[in-house]
N, CA, C and O of each residue as an XYZ file, in Angstrom:
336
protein
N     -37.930    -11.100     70.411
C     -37.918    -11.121     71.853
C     -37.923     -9.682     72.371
O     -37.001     -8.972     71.970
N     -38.731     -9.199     73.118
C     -38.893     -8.070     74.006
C     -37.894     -8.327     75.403
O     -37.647     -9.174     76.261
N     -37.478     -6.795     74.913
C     -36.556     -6.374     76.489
C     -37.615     -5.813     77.404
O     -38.472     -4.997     77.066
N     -37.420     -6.482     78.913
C     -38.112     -6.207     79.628
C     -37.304     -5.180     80.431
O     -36.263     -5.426     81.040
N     -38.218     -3.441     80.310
C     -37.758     -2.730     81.088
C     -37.409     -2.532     82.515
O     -38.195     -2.885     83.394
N     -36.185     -1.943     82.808
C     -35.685     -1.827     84.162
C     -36.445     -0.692     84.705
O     -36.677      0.360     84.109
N     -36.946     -1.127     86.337
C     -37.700     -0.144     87.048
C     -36.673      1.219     87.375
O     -35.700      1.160     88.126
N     -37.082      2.337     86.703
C     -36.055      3.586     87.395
C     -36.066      3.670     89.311
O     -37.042      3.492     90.039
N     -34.666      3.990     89.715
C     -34.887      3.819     90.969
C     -34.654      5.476     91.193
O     -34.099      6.205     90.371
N     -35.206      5.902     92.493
C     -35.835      7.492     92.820
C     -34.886      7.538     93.925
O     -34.818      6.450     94.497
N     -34.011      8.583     94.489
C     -33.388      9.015     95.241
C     -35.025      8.702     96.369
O     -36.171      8.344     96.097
N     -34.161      9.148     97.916
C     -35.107      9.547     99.000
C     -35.439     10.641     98.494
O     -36.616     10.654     98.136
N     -34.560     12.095     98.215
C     -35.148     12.996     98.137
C     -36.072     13.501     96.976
O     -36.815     14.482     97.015
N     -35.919     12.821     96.160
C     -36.278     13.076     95.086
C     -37.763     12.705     94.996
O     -38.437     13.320     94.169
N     -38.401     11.679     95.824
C     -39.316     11.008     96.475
C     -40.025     11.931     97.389
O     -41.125     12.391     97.085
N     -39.488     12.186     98.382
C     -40.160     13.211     99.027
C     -40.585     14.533     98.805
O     -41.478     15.194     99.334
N     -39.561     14.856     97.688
C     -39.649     16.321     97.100
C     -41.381     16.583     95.823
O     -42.066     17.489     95.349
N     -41.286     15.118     95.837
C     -42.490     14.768     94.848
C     -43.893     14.663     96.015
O     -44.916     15.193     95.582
N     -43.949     14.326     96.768
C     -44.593     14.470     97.840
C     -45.387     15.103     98.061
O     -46.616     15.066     98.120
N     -44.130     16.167     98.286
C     -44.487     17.367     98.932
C     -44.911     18.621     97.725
O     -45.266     19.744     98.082
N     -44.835     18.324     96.673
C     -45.802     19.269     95.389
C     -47.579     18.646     95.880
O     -48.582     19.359     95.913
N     -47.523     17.410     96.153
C     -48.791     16.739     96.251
C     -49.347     17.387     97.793
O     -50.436     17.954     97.874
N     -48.495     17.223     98.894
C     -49.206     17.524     99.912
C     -49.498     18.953    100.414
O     -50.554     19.431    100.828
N     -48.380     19.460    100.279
C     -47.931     21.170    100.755
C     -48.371     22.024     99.450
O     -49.185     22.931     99.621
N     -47.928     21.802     98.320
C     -48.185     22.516     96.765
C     -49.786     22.843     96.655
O     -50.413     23.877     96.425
N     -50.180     21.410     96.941
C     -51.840     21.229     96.079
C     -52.029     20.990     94.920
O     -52.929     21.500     94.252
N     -50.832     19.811     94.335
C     -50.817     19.296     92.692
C     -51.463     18.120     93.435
O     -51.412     17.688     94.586
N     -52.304     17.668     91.923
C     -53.125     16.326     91.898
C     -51.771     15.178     92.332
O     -50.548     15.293     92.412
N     -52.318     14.560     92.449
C     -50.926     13.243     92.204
C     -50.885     13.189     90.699
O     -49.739     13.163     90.250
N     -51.883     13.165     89.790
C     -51.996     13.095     88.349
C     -50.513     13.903     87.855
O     -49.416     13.611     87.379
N     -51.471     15.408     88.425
C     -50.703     16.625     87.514
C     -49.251     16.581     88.129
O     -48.371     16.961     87.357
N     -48.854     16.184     89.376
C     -47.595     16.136     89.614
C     -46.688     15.054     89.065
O     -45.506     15.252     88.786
N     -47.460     13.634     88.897
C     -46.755     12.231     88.292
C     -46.305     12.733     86.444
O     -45.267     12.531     85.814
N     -47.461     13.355     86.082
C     -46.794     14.136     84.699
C     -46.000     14.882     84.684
O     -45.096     14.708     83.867
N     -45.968     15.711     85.307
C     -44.994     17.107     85.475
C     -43.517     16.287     85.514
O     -42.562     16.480     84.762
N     -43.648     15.049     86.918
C     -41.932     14.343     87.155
C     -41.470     13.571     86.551
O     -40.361     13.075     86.751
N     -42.614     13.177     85.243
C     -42.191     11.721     84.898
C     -42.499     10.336     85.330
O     -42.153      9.213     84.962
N     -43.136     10.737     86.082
C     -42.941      9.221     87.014
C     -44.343      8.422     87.026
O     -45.254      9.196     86.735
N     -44.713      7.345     87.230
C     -46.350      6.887     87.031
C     -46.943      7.208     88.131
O     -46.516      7.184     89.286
N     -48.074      7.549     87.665
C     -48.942      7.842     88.491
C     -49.458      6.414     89.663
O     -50.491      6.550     90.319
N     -48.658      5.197     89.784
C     -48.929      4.068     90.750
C     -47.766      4.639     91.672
O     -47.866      4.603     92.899
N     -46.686      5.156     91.037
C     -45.230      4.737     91.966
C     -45.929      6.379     93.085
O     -45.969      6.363     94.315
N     -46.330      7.457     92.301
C     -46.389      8.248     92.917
C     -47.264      8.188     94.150
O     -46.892      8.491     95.283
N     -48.704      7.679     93.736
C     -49.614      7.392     94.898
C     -49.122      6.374     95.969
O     -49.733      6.381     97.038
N     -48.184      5.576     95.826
C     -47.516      4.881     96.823
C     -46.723      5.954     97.715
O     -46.987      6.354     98.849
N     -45.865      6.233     97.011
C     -45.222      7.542     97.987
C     -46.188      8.627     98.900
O     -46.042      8.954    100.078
N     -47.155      9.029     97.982
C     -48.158      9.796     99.228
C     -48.417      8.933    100.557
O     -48.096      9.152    101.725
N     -49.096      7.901     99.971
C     -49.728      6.855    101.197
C     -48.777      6.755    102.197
O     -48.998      7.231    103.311
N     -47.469      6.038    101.851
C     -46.678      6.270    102.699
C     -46.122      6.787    103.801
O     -45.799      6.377    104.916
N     -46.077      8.289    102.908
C     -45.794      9.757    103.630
C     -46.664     10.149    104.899
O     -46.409     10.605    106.014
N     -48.251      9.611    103.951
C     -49.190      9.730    104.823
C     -49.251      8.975    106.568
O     -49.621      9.388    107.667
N     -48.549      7.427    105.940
C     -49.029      6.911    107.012
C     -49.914      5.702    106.756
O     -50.155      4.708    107.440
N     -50.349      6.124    105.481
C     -51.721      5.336    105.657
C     -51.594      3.511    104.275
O     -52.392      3.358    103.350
N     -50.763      2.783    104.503
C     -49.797      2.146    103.870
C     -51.743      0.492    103.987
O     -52.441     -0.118    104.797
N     -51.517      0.717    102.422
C     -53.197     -0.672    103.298
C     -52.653     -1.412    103.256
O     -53.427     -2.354    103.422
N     -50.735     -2.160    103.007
C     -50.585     -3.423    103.295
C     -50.468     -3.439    104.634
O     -50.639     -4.499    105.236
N     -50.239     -2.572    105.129
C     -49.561     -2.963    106.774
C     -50.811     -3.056    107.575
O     -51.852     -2.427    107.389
N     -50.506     -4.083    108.647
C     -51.262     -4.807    109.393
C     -50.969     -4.215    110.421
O     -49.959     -3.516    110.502
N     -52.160     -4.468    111.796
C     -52.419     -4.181    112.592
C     -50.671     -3.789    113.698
O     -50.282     -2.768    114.266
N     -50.129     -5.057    113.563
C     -49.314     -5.140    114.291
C     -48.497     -4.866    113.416
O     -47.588     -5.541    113.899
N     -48.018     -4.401    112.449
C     -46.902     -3.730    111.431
C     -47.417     -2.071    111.228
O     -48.476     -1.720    110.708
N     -46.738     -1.503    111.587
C     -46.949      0.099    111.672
C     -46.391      0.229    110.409
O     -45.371     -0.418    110.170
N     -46.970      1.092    109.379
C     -46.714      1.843    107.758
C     -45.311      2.750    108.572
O     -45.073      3.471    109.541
N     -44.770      2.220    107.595
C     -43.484      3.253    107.222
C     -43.323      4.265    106.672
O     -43.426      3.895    105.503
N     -43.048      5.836    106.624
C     -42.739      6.297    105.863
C     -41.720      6.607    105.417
O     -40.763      6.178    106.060
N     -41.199      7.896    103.521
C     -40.188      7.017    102.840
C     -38.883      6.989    103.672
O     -38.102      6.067    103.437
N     -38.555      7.923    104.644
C     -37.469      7.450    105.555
C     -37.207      6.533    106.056
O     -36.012      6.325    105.842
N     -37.649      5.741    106.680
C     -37.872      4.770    107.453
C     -37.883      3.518    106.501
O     -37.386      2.487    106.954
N     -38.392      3.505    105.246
C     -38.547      2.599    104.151
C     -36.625      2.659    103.966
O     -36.094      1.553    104.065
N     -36.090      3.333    103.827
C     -35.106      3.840    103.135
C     -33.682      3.348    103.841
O     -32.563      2.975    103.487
N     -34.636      3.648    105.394
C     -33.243      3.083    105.823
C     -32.878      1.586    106.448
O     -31.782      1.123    106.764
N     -34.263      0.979    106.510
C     -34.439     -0.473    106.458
C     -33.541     -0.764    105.125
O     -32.341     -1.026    105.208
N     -34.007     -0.714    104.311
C     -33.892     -1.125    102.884
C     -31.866     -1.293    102.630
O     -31.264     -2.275    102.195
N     -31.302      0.008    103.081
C     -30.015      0.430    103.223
C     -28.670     -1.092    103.264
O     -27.895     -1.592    102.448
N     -28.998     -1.301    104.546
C     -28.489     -3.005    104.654
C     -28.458     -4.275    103.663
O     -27.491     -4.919    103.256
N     -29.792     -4.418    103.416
C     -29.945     -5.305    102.246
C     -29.546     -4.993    101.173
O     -29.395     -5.942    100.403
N     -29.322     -4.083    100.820
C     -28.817     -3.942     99.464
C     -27.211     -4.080     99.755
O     -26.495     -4.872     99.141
N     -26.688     -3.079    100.914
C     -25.427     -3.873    100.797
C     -25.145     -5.399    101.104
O     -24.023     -5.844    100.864
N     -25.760     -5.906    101.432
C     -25.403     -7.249    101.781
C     -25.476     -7.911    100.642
O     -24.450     -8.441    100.214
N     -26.682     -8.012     99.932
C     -27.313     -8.163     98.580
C     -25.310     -7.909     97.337
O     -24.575     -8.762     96.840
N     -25.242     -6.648     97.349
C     -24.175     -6.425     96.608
C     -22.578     -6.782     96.969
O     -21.698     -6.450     96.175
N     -22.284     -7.421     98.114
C     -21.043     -7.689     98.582
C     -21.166     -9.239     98.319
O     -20.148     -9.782     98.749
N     -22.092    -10.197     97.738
C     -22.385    -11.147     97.379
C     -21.751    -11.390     96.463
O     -22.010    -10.536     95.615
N     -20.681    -12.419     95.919
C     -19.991    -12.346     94.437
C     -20.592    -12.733     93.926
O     -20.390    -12.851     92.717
């Protein structure tokens, strides 16, 4: 039986700080997702984001970026964890 790996979870800043090698730096998303470790899917999500430019969100749902992701998110997890 295979253990199915746990997704690593990324600080905000740590997220944005990755970002910003991609946007401000001028690293590939490639050369920066190698450099942090991190896959090159989780990373290109975070650009898009950052960007703005999010292709699930719909007309009438404005893209979030990771702030805004972060602090939605904030609540549910406590609620989620005060659950016995």
């Amino acid at each position: 039986m295979t253990k199915k790996q746990k997704r690593p979870n990324y600080t905000l800043e740590f997220k944005q700080d990755a970002v910003k090698l991609v946007l401000e730096k001028g690293y590939t998303i490639q050369h920066a997702a190698d450099s942090l470790g991190v896959s090159l899917s989780a990373l290109s999500r975070w650009v898009r984001a950052e960007k703005g430019h999010e292709p699930k969100a719909t007309s009438s749902q404005a893209a979030l970026n990771l702030a805004e992701r972060k602090e939605l998110e904030e609540p549910r997890f406590r609620i989620i964890s005060a659950i016995p």
